[in-house]
Backbone as a printed PyTorch tensor [residue, N CA C, xyz], in Angstrom:
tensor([[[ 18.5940,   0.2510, -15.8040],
         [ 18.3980,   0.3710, -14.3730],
         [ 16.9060,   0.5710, -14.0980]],

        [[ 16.5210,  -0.2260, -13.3660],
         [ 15.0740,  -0.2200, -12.7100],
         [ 14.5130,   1.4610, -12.3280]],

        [[ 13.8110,   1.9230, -12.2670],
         [ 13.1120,   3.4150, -12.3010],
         [ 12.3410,   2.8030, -11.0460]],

        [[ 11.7960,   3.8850,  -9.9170],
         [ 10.9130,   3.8470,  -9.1220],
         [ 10.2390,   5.4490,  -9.3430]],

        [[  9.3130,   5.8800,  -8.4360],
         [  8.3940,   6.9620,  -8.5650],
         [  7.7580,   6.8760,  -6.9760]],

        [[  8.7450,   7.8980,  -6.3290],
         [  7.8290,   7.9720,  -5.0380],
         [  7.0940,   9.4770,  -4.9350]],

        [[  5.7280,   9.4520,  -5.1410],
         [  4.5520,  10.3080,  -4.5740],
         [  4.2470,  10.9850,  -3.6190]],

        [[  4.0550,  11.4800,  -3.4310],
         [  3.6200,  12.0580,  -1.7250],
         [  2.6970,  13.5950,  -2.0300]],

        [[  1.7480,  13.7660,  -0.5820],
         [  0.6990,  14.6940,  -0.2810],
         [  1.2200,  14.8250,   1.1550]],

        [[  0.9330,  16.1850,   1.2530],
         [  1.9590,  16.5820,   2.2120],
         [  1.2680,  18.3940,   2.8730]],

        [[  0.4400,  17.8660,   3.8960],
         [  0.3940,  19.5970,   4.4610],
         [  1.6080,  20.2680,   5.7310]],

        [[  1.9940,  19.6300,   6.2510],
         [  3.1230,  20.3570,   6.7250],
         [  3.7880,  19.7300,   6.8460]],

        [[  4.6730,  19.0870,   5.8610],
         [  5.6730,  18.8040,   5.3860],
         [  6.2920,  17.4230,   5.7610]],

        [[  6.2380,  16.7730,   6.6790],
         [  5.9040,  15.9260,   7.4050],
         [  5.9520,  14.5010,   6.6950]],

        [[  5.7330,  14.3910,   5.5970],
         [  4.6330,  13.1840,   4.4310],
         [  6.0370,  13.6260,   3.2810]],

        [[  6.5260,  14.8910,   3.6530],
         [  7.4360,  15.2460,   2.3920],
         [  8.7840,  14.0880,   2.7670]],

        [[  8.8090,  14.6510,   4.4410],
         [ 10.2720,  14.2270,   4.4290],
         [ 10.2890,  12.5620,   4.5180]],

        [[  9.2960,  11.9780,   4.9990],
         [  8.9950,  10.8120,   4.5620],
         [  9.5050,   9.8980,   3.4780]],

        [[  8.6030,  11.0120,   2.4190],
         [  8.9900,  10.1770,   0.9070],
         [ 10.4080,  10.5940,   0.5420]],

        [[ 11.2710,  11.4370,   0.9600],
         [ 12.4660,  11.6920,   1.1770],
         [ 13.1280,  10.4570,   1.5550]],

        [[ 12.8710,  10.1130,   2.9110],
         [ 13.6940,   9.0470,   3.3650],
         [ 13.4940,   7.4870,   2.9770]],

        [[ 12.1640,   7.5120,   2.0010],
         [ 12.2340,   6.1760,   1.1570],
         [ 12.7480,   6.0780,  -0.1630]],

        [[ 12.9540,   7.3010,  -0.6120],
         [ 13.4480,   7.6250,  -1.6510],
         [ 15.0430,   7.0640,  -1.9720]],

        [[ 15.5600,   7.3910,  -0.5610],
         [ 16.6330,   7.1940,  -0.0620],
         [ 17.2490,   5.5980,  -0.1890]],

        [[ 16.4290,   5.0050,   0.3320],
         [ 16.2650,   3.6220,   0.9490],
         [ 16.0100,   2.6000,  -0.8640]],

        [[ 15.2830,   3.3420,  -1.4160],
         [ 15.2760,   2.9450,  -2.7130],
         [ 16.1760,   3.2950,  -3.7700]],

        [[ 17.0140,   4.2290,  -3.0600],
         [ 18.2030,   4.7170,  -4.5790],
         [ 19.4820,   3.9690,  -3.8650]],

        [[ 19.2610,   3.5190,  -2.4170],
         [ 20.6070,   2.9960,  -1.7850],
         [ 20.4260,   1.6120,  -2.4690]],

        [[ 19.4520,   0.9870,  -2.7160],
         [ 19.5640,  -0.3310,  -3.7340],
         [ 19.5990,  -0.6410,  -4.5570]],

        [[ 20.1090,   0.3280,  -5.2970],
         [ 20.2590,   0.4880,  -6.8530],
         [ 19.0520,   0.8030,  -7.4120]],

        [[ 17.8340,   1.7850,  -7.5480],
         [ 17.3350,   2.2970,  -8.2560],
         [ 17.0310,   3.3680,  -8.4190]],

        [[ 16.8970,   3.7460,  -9.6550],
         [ 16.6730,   4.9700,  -9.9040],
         [ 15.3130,   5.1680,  -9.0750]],

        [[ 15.5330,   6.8390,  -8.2780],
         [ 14.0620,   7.4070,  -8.3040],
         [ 13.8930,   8.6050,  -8.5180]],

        [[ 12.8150,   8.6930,  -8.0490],
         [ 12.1900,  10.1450,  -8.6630],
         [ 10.9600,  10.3180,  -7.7150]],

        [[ 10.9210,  11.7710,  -6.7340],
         [ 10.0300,  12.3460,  -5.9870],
         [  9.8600,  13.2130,  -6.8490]],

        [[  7.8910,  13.1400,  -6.1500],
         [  7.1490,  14.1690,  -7.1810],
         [  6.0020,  14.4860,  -5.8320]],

        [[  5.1870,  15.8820,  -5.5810],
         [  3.9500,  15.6930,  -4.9120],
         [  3.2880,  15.2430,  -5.8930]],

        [[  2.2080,  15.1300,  -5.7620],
         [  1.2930,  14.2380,  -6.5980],
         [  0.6130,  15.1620,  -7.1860]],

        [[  0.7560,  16.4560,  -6.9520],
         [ -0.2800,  17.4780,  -7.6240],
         [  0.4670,  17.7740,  -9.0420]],

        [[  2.0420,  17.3070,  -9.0920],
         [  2.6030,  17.5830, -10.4940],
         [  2.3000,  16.0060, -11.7230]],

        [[  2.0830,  15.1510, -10.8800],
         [  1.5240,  14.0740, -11.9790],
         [  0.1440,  14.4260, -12.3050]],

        [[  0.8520,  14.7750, -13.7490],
         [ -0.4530,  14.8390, -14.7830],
         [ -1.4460,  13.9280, -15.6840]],

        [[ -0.7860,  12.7400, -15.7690],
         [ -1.7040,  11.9390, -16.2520],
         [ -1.1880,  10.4700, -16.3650]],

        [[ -1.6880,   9.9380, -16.8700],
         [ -1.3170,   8.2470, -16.3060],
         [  0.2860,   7.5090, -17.0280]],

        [[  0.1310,   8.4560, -18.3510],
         [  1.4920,   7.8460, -18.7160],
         [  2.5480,   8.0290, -17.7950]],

        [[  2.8420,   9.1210, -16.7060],
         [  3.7380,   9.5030, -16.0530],
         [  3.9290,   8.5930, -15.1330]],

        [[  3.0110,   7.5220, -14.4080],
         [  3.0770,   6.4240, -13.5670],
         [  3.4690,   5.3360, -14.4990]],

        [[  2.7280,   4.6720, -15.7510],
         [  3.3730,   3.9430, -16.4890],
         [  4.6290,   3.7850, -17.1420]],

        [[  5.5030,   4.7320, -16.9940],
         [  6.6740,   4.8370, -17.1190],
         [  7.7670,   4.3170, -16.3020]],

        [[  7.3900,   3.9390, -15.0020],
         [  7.9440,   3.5200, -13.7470],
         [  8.2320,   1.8140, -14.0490]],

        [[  9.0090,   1.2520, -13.0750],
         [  8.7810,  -0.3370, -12.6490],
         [  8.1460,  -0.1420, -10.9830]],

        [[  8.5150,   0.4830, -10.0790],
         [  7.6720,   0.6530,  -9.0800],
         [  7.2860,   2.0530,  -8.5600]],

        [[  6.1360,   1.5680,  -8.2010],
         [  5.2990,   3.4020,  -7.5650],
         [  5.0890,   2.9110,  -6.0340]],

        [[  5.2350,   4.0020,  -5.4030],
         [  5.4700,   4.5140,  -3.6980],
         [  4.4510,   5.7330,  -3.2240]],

        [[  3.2420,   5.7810,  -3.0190],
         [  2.6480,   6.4890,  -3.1370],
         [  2.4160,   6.8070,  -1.3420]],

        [[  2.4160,   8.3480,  -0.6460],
         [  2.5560,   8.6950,   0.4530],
         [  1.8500,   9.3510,   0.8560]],

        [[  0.9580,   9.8300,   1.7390],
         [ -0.3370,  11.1260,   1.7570],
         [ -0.6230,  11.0240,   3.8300]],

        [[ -0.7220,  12.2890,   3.7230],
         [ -0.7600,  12.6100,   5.2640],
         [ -2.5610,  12.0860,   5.4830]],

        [[ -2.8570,  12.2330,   6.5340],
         [ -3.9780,  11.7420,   6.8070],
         [ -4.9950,  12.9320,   7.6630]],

        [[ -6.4640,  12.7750,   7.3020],
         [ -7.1970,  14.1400,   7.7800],
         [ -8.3170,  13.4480,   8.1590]],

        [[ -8.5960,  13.7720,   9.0150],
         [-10.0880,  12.9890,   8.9680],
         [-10.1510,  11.5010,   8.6430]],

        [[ -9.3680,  10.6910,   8.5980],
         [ -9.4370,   9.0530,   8.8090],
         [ -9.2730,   8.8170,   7.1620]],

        [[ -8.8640,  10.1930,   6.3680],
         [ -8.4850,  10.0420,   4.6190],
         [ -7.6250,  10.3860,   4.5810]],

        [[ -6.8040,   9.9650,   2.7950],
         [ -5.7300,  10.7620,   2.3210],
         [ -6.2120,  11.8210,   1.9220]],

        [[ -5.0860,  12.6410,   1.2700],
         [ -5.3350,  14.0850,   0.5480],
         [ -6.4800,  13.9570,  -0.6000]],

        [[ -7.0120,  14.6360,  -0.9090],
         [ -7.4320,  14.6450,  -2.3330],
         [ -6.3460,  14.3670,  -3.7000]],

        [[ -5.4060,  15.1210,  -3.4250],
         [ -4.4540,  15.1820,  -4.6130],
         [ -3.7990,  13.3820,  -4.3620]],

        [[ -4.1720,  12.9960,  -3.8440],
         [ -3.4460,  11.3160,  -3.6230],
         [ -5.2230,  10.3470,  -3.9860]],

        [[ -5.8420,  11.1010,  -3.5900],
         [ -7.3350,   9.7840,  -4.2280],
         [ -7.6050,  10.3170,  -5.8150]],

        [[ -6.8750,  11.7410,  -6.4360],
         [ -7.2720,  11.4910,  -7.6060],
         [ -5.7050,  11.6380,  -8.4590]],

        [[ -4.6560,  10.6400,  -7.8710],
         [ -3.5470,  10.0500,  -8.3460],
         [ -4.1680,   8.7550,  -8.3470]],

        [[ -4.9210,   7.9430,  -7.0930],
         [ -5.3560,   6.8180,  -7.5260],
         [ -6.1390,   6.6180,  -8.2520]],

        [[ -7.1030,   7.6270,  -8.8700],
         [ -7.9140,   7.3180, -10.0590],
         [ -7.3960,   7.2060, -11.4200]],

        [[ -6.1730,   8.4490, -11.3160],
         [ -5.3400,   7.7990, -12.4330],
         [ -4.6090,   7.1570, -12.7520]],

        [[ -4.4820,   6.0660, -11.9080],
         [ -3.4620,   5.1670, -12.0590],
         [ -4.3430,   3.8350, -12.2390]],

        [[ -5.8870,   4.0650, -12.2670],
         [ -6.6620,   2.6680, -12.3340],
         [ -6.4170,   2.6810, -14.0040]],

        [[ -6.2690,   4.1570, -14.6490],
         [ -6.1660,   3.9120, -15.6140],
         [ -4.6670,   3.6160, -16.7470]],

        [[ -3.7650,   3.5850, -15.8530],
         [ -2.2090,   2.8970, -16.4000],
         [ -1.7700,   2.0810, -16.6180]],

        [[ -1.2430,   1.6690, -16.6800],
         [ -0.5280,  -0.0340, -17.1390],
         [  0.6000,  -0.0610, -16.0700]],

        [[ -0.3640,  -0.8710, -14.9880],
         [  0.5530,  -1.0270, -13.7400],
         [  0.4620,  -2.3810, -13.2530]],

        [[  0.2910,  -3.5440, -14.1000],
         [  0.2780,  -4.8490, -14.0210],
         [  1.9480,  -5.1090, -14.1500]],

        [[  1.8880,  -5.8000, -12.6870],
         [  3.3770,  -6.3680, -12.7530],
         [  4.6400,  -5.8240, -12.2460]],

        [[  3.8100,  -4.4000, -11.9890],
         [  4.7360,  -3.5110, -11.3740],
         [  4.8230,  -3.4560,  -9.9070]],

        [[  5.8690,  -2.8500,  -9.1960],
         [  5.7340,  -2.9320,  -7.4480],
         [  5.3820,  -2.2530,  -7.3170]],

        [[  4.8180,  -2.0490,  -5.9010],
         [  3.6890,  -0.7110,  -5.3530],
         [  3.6150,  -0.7470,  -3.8280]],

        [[  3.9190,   0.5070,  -3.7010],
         [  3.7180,   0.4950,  -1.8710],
         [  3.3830,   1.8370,  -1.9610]],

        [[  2.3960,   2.3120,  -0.1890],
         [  2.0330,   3.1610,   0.3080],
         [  2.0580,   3.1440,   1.4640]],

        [[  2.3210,   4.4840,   2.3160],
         [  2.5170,   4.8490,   3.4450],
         [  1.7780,   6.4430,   3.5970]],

        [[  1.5410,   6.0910,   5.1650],
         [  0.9780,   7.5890,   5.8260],
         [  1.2890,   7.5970,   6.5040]],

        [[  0.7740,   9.5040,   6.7160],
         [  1.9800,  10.2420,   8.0990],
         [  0.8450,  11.0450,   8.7830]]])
């Protein structure tokens, strides 16, 4: 069964329930997922393990979180060729 990995940064909570309700939307089509904030991914194998990543982050100042720009730094370094990928903000 296909694995997904939806992400999310989240100050009041908002960005949580979000990745909640895609989470949703992605296990109603047959795949496995798995919510995480992004402050518990520790390093790149944990994204390479996936077939698709869903990455979610509230917005401050016209940016994402920090804990979501240095998930994208580690994921420049994963093996994410070929894999699906989406992002959303709240």
């Amino acid at each position: 069964m296909p694995k997904a990995l939806v992400v999310y940064a989240t100050r009041s909570g908002q960005t949580k329930k979000i990745a909640h309700l895609v989470a949703e939307g992605i296990e109603l089509s047959g795949v496995d997922k798995t919510i995480a904030p992004a402050t518990e991914i520790e390093d790149d194998l944990d994204l390479g393990s996936f077939d698709a990543l869903v990455i979610g982050s509230a917005t401050y100042h016209a940016d994402m979180m920090q804990s979501v720009q240095n998930l994208l730094a580690m994921a420049e370094k994963s093996d994410l060729q070929g894999k699906v990928g989406a992002a959303f903000g709240a």
